[in-house]
N, CA, C and O atoms as a printed pandas DataFrame, in Angstrom:
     atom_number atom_name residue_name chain_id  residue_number  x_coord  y_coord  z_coord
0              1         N          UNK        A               1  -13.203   19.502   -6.753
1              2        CA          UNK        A               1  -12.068   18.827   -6.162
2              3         C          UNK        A               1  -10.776   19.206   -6.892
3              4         O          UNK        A               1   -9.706   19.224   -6.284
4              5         N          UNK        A               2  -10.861   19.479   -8.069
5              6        CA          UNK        A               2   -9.586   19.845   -9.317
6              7         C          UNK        A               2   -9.380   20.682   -8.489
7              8         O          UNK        A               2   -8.560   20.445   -7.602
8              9         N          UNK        A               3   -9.940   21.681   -8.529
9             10        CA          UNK        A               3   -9.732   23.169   -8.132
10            11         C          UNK        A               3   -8.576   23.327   -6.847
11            12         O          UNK        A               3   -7.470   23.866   -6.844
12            13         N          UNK        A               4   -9.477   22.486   -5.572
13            14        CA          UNK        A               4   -8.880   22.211   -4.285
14            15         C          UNK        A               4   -7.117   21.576   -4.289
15            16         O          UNK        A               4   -6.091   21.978   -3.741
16            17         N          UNK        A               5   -7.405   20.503   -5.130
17            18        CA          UNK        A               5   -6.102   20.021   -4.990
18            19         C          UNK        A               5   -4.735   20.692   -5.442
19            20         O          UNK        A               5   -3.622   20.512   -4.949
20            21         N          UNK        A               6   -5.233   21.820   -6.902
21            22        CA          UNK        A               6   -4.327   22.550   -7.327
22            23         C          UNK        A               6   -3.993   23.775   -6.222
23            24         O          UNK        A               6   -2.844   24.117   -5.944
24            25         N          UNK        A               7   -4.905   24.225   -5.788
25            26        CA          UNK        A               7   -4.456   25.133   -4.467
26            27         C          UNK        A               7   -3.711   24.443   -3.574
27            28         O          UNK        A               7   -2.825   25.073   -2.996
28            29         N          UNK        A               8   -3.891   23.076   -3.276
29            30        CA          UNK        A               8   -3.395   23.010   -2.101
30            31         C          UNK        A               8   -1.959   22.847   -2.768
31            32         O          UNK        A               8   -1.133   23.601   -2.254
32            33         N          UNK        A               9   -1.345   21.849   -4.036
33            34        CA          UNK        A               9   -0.071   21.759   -4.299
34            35         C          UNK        A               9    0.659   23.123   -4.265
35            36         O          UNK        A               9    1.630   23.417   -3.568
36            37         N          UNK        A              10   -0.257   24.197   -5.503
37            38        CA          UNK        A              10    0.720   25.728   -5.105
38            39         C          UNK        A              10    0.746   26.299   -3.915
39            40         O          UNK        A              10    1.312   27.392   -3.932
40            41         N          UNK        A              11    0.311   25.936   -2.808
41            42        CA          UNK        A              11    0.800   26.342   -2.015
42            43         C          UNK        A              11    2.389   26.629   -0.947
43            44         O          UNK        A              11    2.782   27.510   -0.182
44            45         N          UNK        A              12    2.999   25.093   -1.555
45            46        CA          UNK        A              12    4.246   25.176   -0.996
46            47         C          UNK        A              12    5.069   25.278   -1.800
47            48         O          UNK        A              12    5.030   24.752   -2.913
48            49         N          UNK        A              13    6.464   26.384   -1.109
49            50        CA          UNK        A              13    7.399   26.654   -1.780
50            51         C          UNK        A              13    8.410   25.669   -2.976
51            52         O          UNK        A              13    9.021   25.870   -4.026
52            53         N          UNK        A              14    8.132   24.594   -2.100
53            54        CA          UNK        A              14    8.744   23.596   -2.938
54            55         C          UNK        A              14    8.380   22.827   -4.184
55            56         O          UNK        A              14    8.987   21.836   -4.589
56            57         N          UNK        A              15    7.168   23.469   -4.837
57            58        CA          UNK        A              15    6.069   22.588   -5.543
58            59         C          UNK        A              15    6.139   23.359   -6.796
59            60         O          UNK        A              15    5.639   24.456   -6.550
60            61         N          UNK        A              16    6.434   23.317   -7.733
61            62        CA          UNK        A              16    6.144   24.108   -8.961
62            63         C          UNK        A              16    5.342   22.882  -10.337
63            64         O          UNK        A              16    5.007   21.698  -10.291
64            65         N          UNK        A              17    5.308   23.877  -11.365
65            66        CA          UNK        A              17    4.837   23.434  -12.826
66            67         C          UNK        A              17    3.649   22.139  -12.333
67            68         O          UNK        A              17    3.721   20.986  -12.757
68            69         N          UNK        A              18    2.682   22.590  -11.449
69            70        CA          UNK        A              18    1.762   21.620  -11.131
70            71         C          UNK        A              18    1.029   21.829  -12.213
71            72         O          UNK        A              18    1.117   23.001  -12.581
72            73         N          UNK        A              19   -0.007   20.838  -13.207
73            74        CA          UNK        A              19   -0.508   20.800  -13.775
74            75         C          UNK        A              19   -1.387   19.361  -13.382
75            76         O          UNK        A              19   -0.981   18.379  -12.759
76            77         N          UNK        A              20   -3.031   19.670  -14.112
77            78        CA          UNK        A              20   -3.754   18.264  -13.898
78            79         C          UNK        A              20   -3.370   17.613  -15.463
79            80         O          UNK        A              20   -3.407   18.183  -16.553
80            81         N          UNK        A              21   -3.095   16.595  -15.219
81            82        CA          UNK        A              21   -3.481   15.635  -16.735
82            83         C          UNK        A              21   -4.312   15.271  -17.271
83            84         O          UNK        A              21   -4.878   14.614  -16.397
84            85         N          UNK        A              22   -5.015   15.161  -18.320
85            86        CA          UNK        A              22   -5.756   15.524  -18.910
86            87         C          UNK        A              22   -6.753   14.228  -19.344
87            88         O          UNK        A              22   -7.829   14.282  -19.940
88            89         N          UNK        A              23   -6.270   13.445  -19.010
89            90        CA          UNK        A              23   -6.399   11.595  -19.862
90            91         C          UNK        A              23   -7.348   10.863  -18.360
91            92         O          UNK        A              23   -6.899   10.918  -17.215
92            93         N          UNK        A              24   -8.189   10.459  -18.594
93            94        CA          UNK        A              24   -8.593    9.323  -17.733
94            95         C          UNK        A              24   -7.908    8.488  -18.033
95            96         O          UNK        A              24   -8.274    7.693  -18.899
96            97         N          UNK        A              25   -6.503    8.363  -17.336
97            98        CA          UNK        A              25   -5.526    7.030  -18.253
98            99         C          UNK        A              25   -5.010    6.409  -17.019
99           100         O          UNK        A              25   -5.360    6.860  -15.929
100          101         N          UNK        A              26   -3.822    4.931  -17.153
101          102        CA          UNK        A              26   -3.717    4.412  -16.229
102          103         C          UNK        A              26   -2.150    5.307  -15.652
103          104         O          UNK        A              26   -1.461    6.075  -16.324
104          105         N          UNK        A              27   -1.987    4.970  -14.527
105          106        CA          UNK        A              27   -0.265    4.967  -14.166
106          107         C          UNK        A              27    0.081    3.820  -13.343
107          108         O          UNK        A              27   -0.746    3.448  -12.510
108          109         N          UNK        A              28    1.180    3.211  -13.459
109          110        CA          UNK        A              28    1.592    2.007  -13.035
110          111         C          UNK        A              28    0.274    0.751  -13.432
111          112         O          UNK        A              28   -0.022   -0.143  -12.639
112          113         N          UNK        A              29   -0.064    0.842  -14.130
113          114        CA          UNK        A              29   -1.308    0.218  -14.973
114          115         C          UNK        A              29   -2.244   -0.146  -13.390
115          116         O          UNK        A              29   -2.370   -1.217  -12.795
116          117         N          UNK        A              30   -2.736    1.107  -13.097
117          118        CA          UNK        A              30   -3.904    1.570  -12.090
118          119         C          UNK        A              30   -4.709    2.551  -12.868
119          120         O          UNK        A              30   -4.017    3.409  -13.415
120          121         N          UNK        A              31   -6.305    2.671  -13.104
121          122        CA          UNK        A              31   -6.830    3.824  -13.761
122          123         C          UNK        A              31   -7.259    4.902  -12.392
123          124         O          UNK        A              31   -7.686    4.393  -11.355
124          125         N          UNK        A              32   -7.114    6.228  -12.501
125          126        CA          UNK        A              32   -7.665    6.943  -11.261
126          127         C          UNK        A              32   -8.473    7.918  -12.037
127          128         O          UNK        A              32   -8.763    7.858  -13.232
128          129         N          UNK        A              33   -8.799    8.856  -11.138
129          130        CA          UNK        A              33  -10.402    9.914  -11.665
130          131         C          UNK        A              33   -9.012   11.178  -11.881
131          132         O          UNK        A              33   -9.020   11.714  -12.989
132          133         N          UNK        A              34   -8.174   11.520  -11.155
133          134        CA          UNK        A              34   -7.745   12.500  -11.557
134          135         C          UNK        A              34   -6.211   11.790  -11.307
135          136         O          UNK        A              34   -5.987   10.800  -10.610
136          137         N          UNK        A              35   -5.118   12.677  -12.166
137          138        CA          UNK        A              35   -3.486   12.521  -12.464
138          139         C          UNK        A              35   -3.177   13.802  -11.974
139          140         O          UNK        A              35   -4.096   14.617  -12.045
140          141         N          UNK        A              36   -2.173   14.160  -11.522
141          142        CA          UNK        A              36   -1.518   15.576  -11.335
142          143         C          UNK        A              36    0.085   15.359  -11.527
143          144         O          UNK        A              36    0.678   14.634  -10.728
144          145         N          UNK        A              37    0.581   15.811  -12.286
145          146        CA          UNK        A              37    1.775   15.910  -12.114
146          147         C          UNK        A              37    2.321   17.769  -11.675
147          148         O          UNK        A              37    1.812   18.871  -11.882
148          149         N          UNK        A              38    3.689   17.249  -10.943
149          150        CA          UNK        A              38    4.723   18.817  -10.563
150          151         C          UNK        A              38    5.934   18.044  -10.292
151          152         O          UNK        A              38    6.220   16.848  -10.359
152          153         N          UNK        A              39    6.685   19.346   -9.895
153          154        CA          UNK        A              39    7.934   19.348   -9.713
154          155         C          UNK        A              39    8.092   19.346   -8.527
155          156         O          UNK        A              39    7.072   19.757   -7.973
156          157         N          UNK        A              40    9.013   19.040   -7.715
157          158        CA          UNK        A              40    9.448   19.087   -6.119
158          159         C          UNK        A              40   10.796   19.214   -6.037
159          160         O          UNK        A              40   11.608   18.328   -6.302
160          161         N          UNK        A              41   11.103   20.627   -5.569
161          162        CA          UNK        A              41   12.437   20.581   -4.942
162          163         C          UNK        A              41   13.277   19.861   -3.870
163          164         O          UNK        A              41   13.352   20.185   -2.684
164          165         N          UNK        A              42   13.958   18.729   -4.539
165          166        CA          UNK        A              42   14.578   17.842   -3.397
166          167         C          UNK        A              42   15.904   17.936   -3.477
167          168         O          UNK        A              42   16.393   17.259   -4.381
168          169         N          UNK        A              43   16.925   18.791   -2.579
169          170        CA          UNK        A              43   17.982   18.961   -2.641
170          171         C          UNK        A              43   18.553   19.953   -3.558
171          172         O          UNK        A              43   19.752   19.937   -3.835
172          173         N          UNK        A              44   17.935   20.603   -3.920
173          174        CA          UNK        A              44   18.014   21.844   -5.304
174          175         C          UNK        A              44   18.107   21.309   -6.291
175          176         O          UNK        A              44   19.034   21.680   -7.010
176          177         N          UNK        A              45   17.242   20.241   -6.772
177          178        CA          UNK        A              45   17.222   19.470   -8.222
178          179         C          UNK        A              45   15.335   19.938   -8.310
179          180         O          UNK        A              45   14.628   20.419   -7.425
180          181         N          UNK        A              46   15.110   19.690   -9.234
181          182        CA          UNK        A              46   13.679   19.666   -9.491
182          183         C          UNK        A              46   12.812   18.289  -10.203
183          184         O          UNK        A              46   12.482   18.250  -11.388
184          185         N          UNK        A              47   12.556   17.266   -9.256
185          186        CA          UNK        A              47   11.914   16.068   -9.649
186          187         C          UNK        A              47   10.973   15.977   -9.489
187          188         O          UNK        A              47   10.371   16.373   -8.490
188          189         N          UNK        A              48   10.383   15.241  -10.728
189          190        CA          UNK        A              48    9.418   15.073  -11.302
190          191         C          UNK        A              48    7.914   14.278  -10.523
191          192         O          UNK        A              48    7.924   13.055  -10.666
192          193         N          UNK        A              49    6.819   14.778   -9.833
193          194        CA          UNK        A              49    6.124   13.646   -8.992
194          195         C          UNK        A              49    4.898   13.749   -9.781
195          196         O          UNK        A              49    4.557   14.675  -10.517
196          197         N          UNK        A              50    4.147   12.412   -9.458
197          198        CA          UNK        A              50    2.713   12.158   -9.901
198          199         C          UNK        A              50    1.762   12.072   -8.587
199          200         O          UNK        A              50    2.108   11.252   -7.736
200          201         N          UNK        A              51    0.871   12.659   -8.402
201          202        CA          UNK        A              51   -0.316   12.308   -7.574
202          203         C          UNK        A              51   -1.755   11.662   -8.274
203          204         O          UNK        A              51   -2.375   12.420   -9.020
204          205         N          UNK        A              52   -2.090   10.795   -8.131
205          206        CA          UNK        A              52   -3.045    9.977   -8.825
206          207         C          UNK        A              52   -3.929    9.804   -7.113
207          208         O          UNK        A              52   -3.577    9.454   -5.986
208          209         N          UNK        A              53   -5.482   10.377   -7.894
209          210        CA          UNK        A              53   -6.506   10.350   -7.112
210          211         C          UNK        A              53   -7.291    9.252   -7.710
211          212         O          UNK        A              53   -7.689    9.331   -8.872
212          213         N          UNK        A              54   -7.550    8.125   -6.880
213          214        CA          UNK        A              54   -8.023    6.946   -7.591
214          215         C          UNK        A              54   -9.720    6.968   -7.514
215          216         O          UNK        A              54  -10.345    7.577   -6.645
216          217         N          UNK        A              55  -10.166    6.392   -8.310
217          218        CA          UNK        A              55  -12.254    6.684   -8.765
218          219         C          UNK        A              55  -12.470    6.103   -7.625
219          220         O          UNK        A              55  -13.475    6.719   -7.270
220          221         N          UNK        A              56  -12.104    4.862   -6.240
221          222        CA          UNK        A              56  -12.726    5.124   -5.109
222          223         C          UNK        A              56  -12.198    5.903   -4.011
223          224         O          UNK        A              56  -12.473    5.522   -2.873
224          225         N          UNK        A              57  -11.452    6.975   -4.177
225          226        CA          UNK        A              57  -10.974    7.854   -3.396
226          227         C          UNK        A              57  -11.210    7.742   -2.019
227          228         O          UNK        A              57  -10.360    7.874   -1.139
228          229         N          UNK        A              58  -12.836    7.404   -1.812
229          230        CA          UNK        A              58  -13.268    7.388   -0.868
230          231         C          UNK        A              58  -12.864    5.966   -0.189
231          232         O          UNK        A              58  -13.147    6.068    1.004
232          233         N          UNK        A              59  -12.625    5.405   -0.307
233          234        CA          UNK        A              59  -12.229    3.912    0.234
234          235         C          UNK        A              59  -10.659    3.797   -0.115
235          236         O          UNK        A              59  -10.108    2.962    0.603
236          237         N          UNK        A              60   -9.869    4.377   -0.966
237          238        CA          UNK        A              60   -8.594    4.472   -1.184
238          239         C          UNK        A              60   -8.127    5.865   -0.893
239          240         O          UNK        A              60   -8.745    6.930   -0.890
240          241         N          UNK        A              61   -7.025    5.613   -0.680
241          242        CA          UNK        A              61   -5.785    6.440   -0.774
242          243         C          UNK        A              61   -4.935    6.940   -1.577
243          244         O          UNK        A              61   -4.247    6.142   -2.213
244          245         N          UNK        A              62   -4.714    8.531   -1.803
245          246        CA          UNK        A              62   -4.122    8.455   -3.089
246          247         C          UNK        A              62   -2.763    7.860   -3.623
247          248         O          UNK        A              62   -2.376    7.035   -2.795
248          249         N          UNK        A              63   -1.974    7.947   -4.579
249          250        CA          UNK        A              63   -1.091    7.305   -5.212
250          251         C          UNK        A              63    0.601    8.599   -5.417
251          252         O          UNK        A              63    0.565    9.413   -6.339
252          253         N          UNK        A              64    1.726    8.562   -4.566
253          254        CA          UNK        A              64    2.361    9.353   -5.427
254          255         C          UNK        A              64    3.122    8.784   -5.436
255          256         O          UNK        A              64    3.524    8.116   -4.483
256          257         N          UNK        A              65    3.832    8.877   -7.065
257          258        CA          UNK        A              65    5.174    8.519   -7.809
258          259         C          UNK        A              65    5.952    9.312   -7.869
259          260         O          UNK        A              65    5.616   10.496   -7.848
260          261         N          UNK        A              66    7.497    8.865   -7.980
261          262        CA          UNK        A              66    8.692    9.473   -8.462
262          263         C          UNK        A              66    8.856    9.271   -9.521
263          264         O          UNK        A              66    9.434    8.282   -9.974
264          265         N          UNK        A              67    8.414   10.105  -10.093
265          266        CA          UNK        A              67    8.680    9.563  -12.297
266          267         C          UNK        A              67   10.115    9.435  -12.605
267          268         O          UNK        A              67   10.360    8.870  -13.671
268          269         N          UNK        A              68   11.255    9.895  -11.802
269          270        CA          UNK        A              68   12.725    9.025  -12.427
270          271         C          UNK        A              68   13.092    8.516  -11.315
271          272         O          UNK        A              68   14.108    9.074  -10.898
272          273         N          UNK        A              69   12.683    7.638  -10.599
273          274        CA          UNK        A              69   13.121    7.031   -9.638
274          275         C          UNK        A              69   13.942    6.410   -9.197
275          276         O          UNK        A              69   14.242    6.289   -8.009
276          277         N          UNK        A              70   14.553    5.788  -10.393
277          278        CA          UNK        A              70   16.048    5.269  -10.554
278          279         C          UNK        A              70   17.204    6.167  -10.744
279          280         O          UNK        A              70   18.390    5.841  -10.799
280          281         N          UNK        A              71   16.726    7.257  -10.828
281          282        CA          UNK        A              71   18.000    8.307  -10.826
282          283         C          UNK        A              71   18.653    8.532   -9.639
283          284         O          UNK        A              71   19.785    9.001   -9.527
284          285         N          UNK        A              72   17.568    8.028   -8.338
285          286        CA          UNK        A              72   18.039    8.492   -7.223
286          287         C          UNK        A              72   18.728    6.881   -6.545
287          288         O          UNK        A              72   18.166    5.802   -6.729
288          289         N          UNK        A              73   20.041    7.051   -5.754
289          290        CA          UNK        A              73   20.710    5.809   -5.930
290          291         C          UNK        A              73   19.969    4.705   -4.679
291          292         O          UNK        A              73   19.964    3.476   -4.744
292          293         N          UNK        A              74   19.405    5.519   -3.627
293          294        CA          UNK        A              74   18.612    4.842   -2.554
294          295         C          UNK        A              74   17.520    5.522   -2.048
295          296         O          UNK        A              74   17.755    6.480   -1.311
296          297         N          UNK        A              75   16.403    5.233   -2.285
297          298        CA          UNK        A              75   14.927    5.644   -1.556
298          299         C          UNK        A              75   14.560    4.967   -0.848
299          300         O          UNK        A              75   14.717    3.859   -1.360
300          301         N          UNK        A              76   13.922    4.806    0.534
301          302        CA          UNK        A              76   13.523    4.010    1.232
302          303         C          UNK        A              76   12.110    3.890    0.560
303          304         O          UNK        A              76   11.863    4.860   -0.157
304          305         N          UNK        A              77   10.791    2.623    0.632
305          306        CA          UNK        A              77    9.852    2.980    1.033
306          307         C          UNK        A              77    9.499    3.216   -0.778
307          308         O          UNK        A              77    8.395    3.686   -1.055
308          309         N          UNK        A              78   10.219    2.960   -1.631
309          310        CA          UNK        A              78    9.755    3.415   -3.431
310          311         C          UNK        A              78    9.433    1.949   -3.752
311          312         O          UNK        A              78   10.076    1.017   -3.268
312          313         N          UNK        A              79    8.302    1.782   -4.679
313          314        CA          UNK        A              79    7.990    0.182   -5.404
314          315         C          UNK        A              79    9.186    0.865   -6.523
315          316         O          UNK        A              79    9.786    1.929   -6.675
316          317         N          UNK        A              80    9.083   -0.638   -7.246
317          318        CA          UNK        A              80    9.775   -0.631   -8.425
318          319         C          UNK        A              80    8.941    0.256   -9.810
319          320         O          UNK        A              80    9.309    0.425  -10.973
320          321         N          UNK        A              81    7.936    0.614   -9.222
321          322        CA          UNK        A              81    7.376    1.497  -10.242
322          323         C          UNK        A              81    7.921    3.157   -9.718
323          324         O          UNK        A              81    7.816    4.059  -10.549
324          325         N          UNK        A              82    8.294    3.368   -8.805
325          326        CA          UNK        A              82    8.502    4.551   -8.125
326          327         C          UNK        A              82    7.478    4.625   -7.367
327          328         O          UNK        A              82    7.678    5.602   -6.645
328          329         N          UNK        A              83    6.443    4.134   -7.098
329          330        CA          UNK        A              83    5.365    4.777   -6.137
330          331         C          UNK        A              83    5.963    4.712   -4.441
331          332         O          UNK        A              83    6.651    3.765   -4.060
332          333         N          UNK        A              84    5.707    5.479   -3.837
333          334        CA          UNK        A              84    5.558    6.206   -2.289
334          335         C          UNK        A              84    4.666    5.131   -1.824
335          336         O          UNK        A              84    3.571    4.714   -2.202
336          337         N          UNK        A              85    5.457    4.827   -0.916
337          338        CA          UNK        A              85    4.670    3.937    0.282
338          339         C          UNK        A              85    4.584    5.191    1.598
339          340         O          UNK        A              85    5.427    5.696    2.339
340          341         N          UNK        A              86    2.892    5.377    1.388
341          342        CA          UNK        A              86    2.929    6.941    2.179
342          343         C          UNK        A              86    2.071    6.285    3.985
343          344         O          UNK        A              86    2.002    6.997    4.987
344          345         N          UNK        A              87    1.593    4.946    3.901
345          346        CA          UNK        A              87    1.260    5.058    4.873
346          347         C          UNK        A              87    1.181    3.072    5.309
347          348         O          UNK        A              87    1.585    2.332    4.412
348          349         N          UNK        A              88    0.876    2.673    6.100
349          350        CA          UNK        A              88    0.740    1.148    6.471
350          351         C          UNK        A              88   -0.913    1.218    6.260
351          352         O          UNK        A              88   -1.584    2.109    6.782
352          353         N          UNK        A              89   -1.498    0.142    5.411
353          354        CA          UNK        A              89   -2.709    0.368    4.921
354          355         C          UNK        A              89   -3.517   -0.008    5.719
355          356         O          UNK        A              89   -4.585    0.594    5.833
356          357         N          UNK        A              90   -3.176   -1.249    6.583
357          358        CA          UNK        A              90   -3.677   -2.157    7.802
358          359         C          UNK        A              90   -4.387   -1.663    8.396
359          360         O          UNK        A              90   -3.842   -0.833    9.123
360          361         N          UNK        A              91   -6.146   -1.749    8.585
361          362        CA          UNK        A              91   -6.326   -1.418   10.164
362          363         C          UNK        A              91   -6.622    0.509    9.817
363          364         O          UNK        A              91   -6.721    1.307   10.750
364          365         N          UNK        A              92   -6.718    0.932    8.334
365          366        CA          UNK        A              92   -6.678    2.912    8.207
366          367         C          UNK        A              92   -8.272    3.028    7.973
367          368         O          UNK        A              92   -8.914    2.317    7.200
368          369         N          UNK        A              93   -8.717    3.917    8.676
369          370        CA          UNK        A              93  -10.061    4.381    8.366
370          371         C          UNK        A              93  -10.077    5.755    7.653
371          372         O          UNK        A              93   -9.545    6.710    8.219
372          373         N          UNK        A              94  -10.702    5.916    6.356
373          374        CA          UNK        A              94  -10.187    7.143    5.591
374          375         C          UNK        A              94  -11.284    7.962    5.455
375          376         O          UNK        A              94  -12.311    7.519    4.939
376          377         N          UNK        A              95  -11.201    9.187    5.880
377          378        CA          UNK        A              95  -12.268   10.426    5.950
378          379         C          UNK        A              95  -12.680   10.663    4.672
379          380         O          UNK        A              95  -11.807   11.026    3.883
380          381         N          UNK        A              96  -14.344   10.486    4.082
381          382        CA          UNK        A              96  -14.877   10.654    3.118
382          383         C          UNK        A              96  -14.506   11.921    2.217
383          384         O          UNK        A              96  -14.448   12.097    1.000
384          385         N          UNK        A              97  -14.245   12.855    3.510
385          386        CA          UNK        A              97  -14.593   14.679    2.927
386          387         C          UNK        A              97  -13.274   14.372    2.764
387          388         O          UNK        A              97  -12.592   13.991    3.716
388          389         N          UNK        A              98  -12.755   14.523    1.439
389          390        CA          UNK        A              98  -11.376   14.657    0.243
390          391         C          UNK        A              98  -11.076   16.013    0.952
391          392         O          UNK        A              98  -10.370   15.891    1.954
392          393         N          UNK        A              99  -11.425   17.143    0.672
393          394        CA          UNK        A              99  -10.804   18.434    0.830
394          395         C          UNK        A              99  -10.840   18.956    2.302
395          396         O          UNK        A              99  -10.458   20.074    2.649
396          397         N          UNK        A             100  -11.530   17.653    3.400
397          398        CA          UNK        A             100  -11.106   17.763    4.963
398          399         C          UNK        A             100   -9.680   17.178    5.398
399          400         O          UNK        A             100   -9.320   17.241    6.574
């Protein structure tokens, strides 16, 4: 799954310095199975994101943050931790196969 997910981030132009993290550790005091941090070109700046794949993956959804999130003066849709509200959770049935 490491493998998969790092292909899929280098794939777009906009995505650099992807790296996995290394720590079974928490973010936003959540523990997940895998961390990824990169860069994302938004507006020709290069900010900082987290993707956190959580240990029931399969029943959850993953996690992405804006690690300076307050730098930016209005985000729709950001918690106060920076995390991405990527979908309405209500009512989602989530496909087992991760790399489908």
């Amino acid at each position: 799954m490491i493998g998969k997910v790092l292909e899929i981030l280098t794939q777009f132009d906009g995505v650099n310095n992807v790296k996995k993290v290394d720590l079974q550790d928490s973010w936003d005091s959540t523990f997940y199975k895998y961390v990824f941090k990169f860069n994302m070109d938004i507006d020709r700046k290069d900010v900082g994101m987290v993707m956190s794949i959580p240990i029931d993956w399969e029943r959850n959804l993953i996690d992405i943050f804006i690690e300076e999130y307050s730098e930016f003066q209005y985000i729709p849709h950001v918690s106060n931790e920076g995390k991405l509200c990527l979908y309405d959770l209500e009512g989602i049935i989530i496909n087992v196969n991760f790399e489908g």
